[in-house]
N, C-alpha and C positions, 0 to 999 in steps of 0.2 A: 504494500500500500504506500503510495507518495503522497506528499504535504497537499499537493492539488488535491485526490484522492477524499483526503479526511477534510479539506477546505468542500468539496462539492457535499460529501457529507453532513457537514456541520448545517450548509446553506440550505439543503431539502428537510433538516428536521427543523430549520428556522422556519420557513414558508409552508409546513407539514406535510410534505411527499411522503416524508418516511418518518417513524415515531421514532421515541425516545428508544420505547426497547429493544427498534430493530435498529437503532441506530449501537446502543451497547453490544447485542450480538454481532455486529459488524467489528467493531473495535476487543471483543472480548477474541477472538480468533489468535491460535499460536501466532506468535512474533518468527517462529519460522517452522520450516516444515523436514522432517527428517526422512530423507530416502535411503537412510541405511550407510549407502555409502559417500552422502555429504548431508550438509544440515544449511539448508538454502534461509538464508535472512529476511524475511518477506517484510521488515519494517526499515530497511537500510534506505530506501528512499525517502521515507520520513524524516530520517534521522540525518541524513548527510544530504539528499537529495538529488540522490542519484542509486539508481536502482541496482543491486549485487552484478560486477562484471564477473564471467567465466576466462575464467588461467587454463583453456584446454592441455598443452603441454602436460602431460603424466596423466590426463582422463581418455579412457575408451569411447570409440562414439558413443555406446550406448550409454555408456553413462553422463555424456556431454548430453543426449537427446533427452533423457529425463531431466536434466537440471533447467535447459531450458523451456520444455511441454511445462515444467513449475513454474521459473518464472514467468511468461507468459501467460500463465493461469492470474499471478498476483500482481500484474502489472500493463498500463497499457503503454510502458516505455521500449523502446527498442532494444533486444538484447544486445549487447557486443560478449562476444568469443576473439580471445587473444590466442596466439600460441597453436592452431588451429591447424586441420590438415582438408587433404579433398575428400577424403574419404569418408572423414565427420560430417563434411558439409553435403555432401551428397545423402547421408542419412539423415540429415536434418530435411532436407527438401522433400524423400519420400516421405516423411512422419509430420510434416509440419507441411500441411497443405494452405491452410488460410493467412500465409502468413508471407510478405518477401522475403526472402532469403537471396543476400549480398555475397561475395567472396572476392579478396585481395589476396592471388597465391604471393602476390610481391613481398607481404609482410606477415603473410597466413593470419589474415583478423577476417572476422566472419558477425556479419549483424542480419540479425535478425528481426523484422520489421520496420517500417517506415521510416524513416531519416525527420526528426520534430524540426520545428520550423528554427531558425536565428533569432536569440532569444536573448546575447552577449549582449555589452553595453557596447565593443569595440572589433575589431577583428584583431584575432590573432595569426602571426607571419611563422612560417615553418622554412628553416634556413640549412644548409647543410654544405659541410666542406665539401666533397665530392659524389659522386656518382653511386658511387659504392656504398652511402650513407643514408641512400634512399629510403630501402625495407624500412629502417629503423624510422626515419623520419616519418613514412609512408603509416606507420602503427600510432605516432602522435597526432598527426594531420587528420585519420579519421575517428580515432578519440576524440578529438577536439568538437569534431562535425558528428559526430552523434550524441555529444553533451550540447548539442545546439549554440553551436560557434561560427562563425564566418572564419574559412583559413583560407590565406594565403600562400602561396606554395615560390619557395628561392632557393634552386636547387642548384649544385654546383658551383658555388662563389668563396673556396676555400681561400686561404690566404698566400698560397701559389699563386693565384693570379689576383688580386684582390682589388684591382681595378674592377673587377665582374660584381664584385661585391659595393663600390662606391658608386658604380652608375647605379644603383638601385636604393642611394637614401631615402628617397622620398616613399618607398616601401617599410623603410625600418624607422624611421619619423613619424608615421602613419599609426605604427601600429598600438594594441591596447599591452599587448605580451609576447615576447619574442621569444620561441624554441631554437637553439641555437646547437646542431645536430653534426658530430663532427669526429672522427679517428685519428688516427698518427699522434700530433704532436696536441690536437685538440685547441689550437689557435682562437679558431672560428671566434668562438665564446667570450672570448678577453674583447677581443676586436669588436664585435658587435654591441658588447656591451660599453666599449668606449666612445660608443655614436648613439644609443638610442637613450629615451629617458623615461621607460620602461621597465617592468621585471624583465629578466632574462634569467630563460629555463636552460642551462645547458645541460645536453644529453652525449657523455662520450659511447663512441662507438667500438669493438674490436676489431674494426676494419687500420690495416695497417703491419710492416711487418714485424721480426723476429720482439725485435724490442718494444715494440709495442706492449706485449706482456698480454693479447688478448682484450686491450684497452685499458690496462693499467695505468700507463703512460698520459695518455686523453683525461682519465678519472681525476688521476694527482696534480696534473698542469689548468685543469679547470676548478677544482676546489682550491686552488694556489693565485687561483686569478687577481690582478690587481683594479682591473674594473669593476667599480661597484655596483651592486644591486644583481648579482649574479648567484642564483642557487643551480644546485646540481642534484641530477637523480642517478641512480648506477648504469650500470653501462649497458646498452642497447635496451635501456629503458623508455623507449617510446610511448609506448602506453601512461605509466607515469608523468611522463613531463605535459603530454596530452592532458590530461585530469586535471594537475595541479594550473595548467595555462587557463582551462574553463575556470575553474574557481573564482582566480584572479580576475577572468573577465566579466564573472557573473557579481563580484560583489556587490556595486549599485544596484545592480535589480532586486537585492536580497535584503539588502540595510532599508 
């Protein structure tokens, strides 16, 4: 159940569509529901306001397809599945007939229903050292756009060549939140952060080589950043930077 949810509720026992004590059996209902093999949260949109995302990575489709036939039951928000393969999402599609079913093999995310309308106060820009930084970027950019964000997409403007990155300030001036998405030495993030006047979310990547350490290197030169106003989430952590960049742009609508 989301805050809308218990707001449209509140509104039908005020104007009496629905009484008091169907309105308490409605709210008495478990806070979440156990299928044994996970315990699905059904008030986490209440509560944070944003409804339980699916970590596919270590679940079976089948048990990805029950979590989400749950959610789905408890909410009319779009699922997002991170971490996700074809063969989930194809068994999402036979079992879940009423419903869109999206698929990004670029960053294996998988949503399930409708895309909510642009609901941000600002847009948020998704920026990336290179090519190769996409996937990861690709998992924040539509996090962002199924937590109902406007993104902007600035891919390739690593600091190799970062002219590519200065013909585009009026992109990082512009924006409400900038994800700053980047491997090797993890540059990107300092840089970007010394031009906009913004949060910046940087995201290191393990794209890079021997020394990289797997994005160790990107991780430690971006929490070392001397640009201020730059937080960091772990590495090829797209999804997270995604989230925490909504937040950021939903605060006005919230206060």
């Amino acid at each position: 159940m989301t805050k809308a949810n218990i707001i449209e509720l509140l509104n039908n026992v005020k104007n009496g569509t629905t009484s008091v004590e169907e309105a308490v059996l409605c709210l008495k209902k478990e806070p979440y529901t156990d299928l044994g093999y996970a315990k699905l949260d059904n008030h986490r949109g209440l509560r944070q306001g944003v409804a339980e995302v699916i970590y596919g990575a270590g679940k079976t489709s089948e048990q990805v397809l029950g979590i989400v036939k749950t959610l789905v039951e408890n909410s009319d928000s779009p699922v997002l599945i991170t971490r996700t393969d074809e063969d989930t999402v194809n068994l999402l599609k036979s079992g879940i007939k009423d419903k869109n079913i999206s698929y990004d093999a670029n960053c294996n995310l998988c949503i399930v229903g409708d895309m909510p309308p642009k609901t941000g106060c600002g847009h948020i820009l998704v920026a990336t050292g290179g090519t190769s930084d996409i996937p990861v970027a690709e998992e924040a950019a539509l996090t962002a756009e199924v937590l109902g964000n406007e993104v902007v997409r600035l891919y390739d403007v690593g600091v190799a060549g970062i002219h590519r990155l200065l013909d585009k300030l009026d992109d990082i001036m512009n924006a409400s939140v900038i994800i700053a998405v980047a491997g090797m030495e993890g540059a990107l993030a300092s840089v970007i952060g010394g031009l906009a006047d913004c949060p910046v979310i940087a995201v290191p990547t393990s794209v890079g080589y021997g020394a990289n350490f797997g994005g160790l290197s990107a991780l430690l030169a971006m929490l070392n950043s001397c640009a201020s106003g730059v937080s960091v989430v772990n590495i090829d952590n797209g999804f997270g930077a995604g989230y925490q960049a909504s937040m950021i742009n939903h605060i006005k609508e919230n206060s």
